[in-house]
MIDOSE-1310 file (N, C-alpha, C; in nm, 2 decimals, decimal comma, always signed):
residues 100
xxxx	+0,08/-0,12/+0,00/+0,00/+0,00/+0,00/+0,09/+0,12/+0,00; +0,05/+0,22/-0,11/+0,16/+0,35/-0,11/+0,13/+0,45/+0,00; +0,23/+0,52/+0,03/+0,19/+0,62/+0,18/+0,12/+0,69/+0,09; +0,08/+0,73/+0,01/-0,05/+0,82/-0,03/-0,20/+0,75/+0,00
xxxx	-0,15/+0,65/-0,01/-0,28/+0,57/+0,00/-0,32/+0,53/+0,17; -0,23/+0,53/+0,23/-0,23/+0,51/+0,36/-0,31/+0,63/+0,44; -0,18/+0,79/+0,38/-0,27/+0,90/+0,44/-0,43/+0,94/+0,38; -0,47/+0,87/+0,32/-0,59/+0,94/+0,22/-0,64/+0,80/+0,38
xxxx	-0,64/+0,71/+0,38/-0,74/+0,66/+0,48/-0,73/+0,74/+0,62; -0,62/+0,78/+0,68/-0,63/+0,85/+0,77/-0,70/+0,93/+0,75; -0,70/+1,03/+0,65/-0,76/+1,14/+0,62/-0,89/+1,14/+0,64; -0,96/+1,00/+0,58/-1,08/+0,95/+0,53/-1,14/+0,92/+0,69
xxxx	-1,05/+0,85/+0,77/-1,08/+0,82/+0,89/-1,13/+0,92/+1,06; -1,08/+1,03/+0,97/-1,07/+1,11/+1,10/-1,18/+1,21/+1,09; -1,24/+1,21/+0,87/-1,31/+1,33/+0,88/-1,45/+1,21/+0,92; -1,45/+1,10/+0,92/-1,58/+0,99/+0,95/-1,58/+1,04/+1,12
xxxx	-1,46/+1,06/+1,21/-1,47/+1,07/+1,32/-1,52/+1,22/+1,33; -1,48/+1,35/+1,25/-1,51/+1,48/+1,31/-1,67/+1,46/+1,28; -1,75/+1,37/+1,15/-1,88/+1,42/+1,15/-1,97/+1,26/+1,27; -1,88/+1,19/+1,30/-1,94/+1,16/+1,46/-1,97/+1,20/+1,52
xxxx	-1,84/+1,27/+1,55/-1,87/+1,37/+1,69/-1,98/+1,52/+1,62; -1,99/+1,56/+1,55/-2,03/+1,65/+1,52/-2,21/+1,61/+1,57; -2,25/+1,50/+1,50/-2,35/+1,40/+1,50/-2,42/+1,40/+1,66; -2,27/+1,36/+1,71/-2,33/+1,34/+1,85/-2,32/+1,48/+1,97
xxxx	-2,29/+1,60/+1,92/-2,33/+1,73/+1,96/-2,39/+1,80/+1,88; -2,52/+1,74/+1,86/-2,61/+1,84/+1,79/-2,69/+1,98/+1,90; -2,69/+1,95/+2,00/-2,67/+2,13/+2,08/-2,57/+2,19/+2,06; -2,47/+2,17/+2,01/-2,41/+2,25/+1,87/-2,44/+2,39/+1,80
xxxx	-2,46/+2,44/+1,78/-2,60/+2,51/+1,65/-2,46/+2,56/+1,55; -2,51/+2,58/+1,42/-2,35/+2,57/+1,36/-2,34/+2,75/+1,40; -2,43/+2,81/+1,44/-2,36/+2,97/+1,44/-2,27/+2,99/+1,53; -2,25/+2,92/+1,66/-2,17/+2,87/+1,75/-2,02/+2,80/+1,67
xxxx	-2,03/+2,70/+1,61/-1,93/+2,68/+1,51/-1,87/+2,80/+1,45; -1,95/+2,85/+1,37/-1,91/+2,98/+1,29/-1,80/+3,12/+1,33; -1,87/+3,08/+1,50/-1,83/+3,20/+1,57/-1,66/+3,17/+1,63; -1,70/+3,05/+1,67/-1,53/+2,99/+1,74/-1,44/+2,94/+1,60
xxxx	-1,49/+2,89/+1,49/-1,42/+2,84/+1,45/-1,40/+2,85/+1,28; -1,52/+2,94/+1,24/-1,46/+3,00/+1,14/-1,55/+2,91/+1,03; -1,63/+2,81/+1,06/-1,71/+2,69/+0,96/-1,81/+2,64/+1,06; -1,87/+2,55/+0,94/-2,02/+2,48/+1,02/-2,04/+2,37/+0,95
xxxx	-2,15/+2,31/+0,97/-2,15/+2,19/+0,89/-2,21/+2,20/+0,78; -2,24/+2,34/+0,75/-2,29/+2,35/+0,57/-2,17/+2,38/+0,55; -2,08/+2,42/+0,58/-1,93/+2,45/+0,49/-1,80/+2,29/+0,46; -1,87/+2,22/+0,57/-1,81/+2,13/+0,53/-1,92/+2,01/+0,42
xxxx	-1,99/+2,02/+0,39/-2,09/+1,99/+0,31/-2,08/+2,06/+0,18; -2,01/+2,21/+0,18/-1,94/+2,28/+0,05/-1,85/+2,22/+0,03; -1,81/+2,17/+0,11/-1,61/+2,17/+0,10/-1,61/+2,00/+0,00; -1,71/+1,90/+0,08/-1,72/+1,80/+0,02/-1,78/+1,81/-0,10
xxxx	-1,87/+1,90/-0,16/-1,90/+1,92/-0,27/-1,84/+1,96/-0,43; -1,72/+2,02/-0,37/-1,64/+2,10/-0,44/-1,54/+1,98/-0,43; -1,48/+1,91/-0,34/-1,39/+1,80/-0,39/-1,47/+1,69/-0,46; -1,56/+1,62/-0,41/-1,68/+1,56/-0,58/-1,65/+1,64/-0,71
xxxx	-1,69/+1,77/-0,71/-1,70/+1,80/-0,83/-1,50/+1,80/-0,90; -1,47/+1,84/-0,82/-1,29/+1,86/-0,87/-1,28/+1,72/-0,88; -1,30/+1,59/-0,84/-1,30/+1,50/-0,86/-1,32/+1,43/-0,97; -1,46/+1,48/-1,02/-1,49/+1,48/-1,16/-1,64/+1,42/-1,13
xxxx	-1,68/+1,39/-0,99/-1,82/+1,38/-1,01/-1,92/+1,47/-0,96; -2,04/+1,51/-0,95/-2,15/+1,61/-0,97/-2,24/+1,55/-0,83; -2,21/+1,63/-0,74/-2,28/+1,58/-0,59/-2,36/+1,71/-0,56; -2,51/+1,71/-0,54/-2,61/+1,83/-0,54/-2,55/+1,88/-0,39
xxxx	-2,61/+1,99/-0,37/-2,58/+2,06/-0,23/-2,68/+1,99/-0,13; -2,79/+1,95/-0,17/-2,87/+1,87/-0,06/-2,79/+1,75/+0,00; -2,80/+1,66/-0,16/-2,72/+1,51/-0,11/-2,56/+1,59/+0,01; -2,51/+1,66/-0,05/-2,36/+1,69/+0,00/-2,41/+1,70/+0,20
xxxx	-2,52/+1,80/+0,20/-2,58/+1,83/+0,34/-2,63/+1,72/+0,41; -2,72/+1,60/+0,34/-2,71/+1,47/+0,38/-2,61/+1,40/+0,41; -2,51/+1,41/+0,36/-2,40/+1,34/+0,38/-2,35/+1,38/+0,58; -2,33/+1,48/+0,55/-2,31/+1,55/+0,64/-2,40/+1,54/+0,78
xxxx	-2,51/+1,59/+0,75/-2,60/+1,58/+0,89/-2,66/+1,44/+0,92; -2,65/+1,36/+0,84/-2,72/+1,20/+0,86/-2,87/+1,20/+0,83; -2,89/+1,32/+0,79/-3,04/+1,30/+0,69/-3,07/+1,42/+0,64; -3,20/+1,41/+0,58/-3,22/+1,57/+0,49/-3,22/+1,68/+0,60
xxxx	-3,14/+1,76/+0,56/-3,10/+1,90/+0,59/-3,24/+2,00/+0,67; -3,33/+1,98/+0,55/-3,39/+2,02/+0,62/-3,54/+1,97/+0,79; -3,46/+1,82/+0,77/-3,51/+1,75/+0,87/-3,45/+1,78/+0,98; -3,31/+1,78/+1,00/-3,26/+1,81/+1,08/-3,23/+1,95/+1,19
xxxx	-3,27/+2,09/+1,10/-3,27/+2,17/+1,09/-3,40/+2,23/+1,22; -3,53/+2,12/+1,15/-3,64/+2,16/+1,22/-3,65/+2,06/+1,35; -3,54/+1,93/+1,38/-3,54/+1,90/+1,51/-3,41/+1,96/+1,59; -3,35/+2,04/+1,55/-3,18/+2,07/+1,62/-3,18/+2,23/+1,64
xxxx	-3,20/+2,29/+1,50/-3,15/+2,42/+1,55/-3,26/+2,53/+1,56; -3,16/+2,58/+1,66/-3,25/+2,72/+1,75/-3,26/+2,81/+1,64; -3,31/+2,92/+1,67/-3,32/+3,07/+1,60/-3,16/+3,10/+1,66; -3,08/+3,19/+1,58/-2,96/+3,24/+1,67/-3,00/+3,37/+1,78
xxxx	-2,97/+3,38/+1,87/-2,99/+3,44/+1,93/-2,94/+3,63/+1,88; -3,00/+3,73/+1,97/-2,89/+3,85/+1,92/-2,78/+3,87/+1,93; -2,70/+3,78/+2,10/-2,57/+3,78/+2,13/-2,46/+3,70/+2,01; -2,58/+3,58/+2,02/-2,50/+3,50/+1,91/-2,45/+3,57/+1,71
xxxx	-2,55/+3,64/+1,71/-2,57/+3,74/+1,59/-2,47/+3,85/+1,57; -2,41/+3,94/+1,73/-2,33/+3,99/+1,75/-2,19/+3,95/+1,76; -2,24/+3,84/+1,79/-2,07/+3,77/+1,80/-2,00/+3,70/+1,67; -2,10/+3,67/+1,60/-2,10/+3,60/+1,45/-2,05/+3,73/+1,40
xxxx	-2,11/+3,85/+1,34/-2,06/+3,98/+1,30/-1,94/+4,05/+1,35; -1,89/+3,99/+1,50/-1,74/+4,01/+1,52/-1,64/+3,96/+1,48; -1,69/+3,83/+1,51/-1,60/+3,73/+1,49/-1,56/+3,71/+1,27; -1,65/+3,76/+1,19/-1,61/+3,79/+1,08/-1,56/+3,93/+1,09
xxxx	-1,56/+4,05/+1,11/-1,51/+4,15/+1,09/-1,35/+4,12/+1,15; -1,35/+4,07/+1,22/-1,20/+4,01/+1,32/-1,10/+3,94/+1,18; -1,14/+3,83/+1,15/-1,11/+3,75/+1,01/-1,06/+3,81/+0,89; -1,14/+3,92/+0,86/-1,14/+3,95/+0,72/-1,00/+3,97/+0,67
């Protein structure tokens, strides 16, 4: 087995582990994400989309978000996430003006 091929399973292995854990902290809310860390789980749902397509294959934004949250997007959405709050709104709008 070539070390490229080795690291692409680690690779492979650890992002199965970040959307575990992601899975199993769904009080979460991704604007919380957004705030500390710059992404959420629709960015990693772009991020996998854009490597499909650079890949050479055609993966819709839904399926990509399914992948991602363990079911339709918008299922998940209406059992998990809150309204963001104003603090959290304020701190999202810092926390990008800080970045740019």
């Amino acid at each position: 087995m070539s070390e490229l091929t080795r690291q692409t399973e680690f690779e492979a292995a650890v992002f199965r582990r970040l959307l575990s854990h992601l899975d199993a902290r769904k009080d979460v809310q991704n604007i919380d994400l957004m705030i500390l860390a710059g992404f959420c789980r629709n960015c990693l749902a772009d991020w996998y989309r854009e490597a499909a397509e650079d890949g050479g294959q055609s993966v819709s934004k839904d399926a990509a978000r399914e992948l991602i949250y363990g079911e339709p997007f918008s299922e998940w959405k209406a059992k998990h996430q809150a309204p963001a709050t104003p603090e959290q709104m304020a701190a999202f709008e810092a926390a990008q003006k800080a970045h740019k």
